[in-house]
N, C-alpha and C positions, 0 to 999 in steps of 0.2 A: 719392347712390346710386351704385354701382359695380355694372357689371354683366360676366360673362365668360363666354366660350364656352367651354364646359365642355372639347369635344371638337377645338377647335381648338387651345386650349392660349393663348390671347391676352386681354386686356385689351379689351372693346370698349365699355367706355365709365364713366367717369370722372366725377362732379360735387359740387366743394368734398368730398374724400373724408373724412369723419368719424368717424377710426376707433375713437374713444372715444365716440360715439354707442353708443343702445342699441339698435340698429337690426342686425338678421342680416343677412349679405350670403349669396347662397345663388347657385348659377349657376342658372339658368330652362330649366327642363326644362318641355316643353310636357305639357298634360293629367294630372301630379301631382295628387293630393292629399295633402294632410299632416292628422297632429289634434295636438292640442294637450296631450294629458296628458303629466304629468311621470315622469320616471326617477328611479331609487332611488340615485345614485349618491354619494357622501357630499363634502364639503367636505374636502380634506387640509390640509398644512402651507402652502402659498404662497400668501401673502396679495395680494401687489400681482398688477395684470393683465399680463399677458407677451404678448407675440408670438411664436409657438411654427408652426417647419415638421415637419410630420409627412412621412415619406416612407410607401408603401406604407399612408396612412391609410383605407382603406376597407375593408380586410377583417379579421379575424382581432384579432389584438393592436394593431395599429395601428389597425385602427376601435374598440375598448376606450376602445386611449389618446384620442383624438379625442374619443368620447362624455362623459368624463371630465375631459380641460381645457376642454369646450366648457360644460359642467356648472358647472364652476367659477368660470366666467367671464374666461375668455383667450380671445385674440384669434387663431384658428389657421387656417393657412394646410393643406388637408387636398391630398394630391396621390396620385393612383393610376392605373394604366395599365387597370384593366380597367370597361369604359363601364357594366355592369349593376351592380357596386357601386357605382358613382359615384350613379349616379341613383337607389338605394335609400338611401344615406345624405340626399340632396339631398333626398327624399320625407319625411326622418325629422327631419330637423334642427331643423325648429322644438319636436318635444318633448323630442327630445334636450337640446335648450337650456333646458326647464324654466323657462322664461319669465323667465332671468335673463339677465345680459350679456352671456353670452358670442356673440362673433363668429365665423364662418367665412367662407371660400374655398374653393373644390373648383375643383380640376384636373384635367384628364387629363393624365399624361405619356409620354414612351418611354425607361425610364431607361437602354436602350440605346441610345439616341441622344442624342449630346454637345451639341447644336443645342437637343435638347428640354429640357436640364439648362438648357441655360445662360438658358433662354426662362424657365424657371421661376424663376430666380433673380431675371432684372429682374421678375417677375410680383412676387416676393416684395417687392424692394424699392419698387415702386409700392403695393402692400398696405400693409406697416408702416414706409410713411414712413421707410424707408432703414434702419430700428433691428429687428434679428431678438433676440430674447432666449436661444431654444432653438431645435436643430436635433436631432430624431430621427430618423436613420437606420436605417427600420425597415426597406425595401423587399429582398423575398428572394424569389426563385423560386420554386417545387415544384412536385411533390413534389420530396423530399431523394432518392431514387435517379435514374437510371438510367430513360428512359421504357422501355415497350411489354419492360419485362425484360432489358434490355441488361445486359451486364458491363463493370467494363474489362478485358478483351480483347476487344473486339469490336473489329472493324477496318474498319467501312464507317464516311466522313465523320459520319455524323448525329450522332454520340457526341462528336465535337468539336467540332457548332454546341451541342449541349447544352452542353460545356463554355465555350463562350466566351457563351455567354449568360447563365451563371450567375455565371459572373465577373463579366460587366460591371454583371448587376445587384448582387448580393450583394459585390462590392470594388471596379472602376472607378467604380462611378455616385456612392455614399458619398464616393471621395476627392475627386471633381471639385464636386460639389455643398458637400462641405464648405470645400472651396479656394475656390468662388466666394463663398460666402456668409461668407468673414471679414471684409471690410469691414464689412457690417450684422451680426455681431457683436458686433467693434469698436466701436461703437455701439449695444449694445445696454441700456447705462445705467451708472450709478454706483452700482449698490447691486446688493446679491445676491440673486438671482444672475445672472450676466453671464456673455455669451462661453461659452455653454456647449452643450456635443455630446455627445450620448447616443446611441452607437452598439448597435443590438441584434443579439447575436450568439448562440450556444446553446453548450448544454454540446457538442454534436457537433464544435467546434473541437477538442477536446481528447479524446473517445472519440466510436468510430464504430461504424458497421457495416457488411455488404458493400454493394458498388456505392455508394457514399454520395462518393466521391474527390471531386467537382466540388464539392456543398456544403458537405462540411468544411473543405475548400481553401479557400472564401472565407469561411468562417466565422472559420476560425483566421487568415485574413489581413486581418480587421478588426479583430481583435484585436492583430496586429501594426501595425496601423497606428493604431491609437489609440494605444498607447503612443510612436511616434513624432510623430505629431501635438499627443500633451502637452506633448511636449518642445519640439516647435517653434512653436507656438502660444501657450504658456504663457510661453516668454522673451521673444517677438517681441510680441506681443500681449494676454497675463494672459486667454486662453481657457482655456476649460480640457473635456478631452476624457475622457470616461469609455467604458466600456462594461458593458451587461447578459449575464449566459448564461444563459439561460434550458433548463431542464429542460422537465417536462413543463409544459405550462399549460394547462389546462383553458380553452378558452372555448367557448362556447355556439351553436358552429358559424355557417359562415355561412350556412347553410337557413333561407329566409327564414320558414317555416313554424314550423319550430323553435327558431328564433333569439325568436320576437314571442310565443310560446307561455312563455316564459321556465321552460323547466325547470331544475330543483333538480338542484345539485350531484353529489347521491347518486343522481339516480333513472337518470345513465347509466353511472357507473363502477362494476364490483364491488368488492368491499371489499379482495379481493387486491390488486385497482392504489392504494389507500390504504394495505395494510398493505407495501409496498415499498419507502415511502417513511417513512426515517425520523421525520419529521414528523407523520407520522399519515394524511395526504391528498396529495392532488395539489397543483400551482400554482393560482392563481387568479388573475384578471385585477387583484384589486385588490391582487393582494403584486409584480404589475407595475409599479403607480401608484404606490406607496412608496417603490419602489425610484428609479424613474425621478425623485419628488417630492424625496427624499434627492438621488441628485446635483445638481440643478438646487438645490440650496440651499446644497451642504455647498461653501463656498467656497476650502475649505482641500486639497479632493480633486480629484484629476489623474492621469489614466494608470493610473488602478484599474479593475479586473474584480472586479462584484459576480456572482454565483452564486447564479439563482435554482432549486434542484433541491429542495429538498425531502431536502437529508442524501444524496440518491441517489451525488453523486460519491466522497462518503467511504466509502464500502463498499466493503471487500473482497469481492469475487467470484469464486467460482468454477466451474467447467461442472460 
């Protein structure tokens, strides 16, 4: 049994760890209760079990993904800075898991803090026996503007700890975490897919809106640094680094009310926010998991930006 402190961010305790057992590892939150019914989430293309770090996996699209490889039955190491979605996932996980293999970990991290990154990284490599398969770099600030209505030109300090906070999560925290964890890449097997980083970035790298400078900024410089990290990862070591842009994506909030209530697709968007996307509809969580299922197999791809919009970026527009 492996057991961790969710909130300290450490390993506290360790015995003959069996990570191919069918046994959840969950960190122990006092006075939880969990139940047992199963999730509706489907079987994709990757057959063998992985060892998969999620960054920013408790909320939003990165709790998706989590619910999804944990679904599947891989072995995922889930890490997030904010304590009330940790312990709502940690409440949730054994139906999430749908009573098949799949394993977890939950952390808490400070992906602004270099100390907390690199604590995460021995955390991972005591989890999966030194061998990581996938690393998603989902973790990203918000909101995307500007708090309390700022612009940039405002000229009091606070708009520049904004800025350096969003960097460090949304582009610092990504580089160093990916930097640490090429070793247990590097071992992350002999078959496909291996060595492989799925950086989640949005279409706001490439169009914006006002006040938005801080998030596009490290939107578009994940972007830049995936394609450099193809290049140096791929000769040096046959990793291989992709990235996602994500458009709109519909997910089902994180209200915990409304999240467990599972409303339908249609019963919150109008039809206008369908009919603007040349697709027909919005993103969905599960044209996320394709996508993310596709790089983590396609062994032959490196330093590519998939586009998940919904046809939106190809339109001409005009005011």
């Amino acid at each position: 049994m492996i057991q961790f402190n969710v909130f300290n961010n450490e390993i506290t305790h360790i015995d003959n760890f069996p990570i191919t057992s069918r046994s959840i590892f969950i960190s122990t939150l006092p006075g939880l209760e969990v139940s047992h019914d199963s999730v509706w989430w489907p079987n994709m293309a990757i057959t063998r079990e992985l060892n998969i770090l999620i960054t920013g996996g408790a909320r939003g699209i990165g709790r998706e993904l989590f619910r999804h490889f944990l679904r599947s039955g891989h072995r995922i190491l889930v890490i997030d800075s904010n304590e009330e979605k940790l312990a709502y996932i940690s409440e949730k996980l054994p139906r999430w898991s749908g009573g098949g293999n799949g394993r977890a970990v939950i952390i808490k991290w400070d992906p602004r803090n270099r100390d907390s990154i690199k604590n995460i990284v021995k955390s991972a490599q005591a989890i999966f026996d030194g061998r990581l398969d996938v690393l998603i770099n989902n973790a990203m600030t918000m909101p995307r503007f500007w708090s309390n209505g700022k612009a940039i030109d405002d000229l009091s300090e606070a708009i520049m700890e904004e800025w350096d906070t969003k960097i460090a999560i949304g582009l610092t925290a990504p580089f160093l975490i990916s930097r640490l964890c090429v070793p247990l890449l590097k071992a992350g097997g002999t078959e496909p897919p291996q060595g492989c980083i799925v950086n989640i970035s949005s279409t706001r790298a490439c169009k914006s809106g006002p006040n938005h400078e801080a998030h596009s900024a490290a939107r578009a410089g994940l972007l830049g640094l995936t394609q450099s990290m193809s290049v140096s990862l791929g000769h040096a070591h046959k990793i291989r680094v992709n990235a996602i842009l994500l458009g709109w994506i519909h997910v089902v909030t994180d209200n915990r009310s409304v999240y467990e209530s599972r409303v339908e697709l249609n019963d919150e968007l109008k039809g206008k926010d369908m009919k603007w996307h040349p697709t027909g509809r919005v993103g969905m969580v599960q044209d996320v998991f394709k996508a993310v299922e596709y790089l983590m197999g396609a062994e032959f791809v490196t330093g590519q930006e998939i586009v998940l919009d919904g046809g939106v970026e190809s339109k001409m527009i005009y005011p």
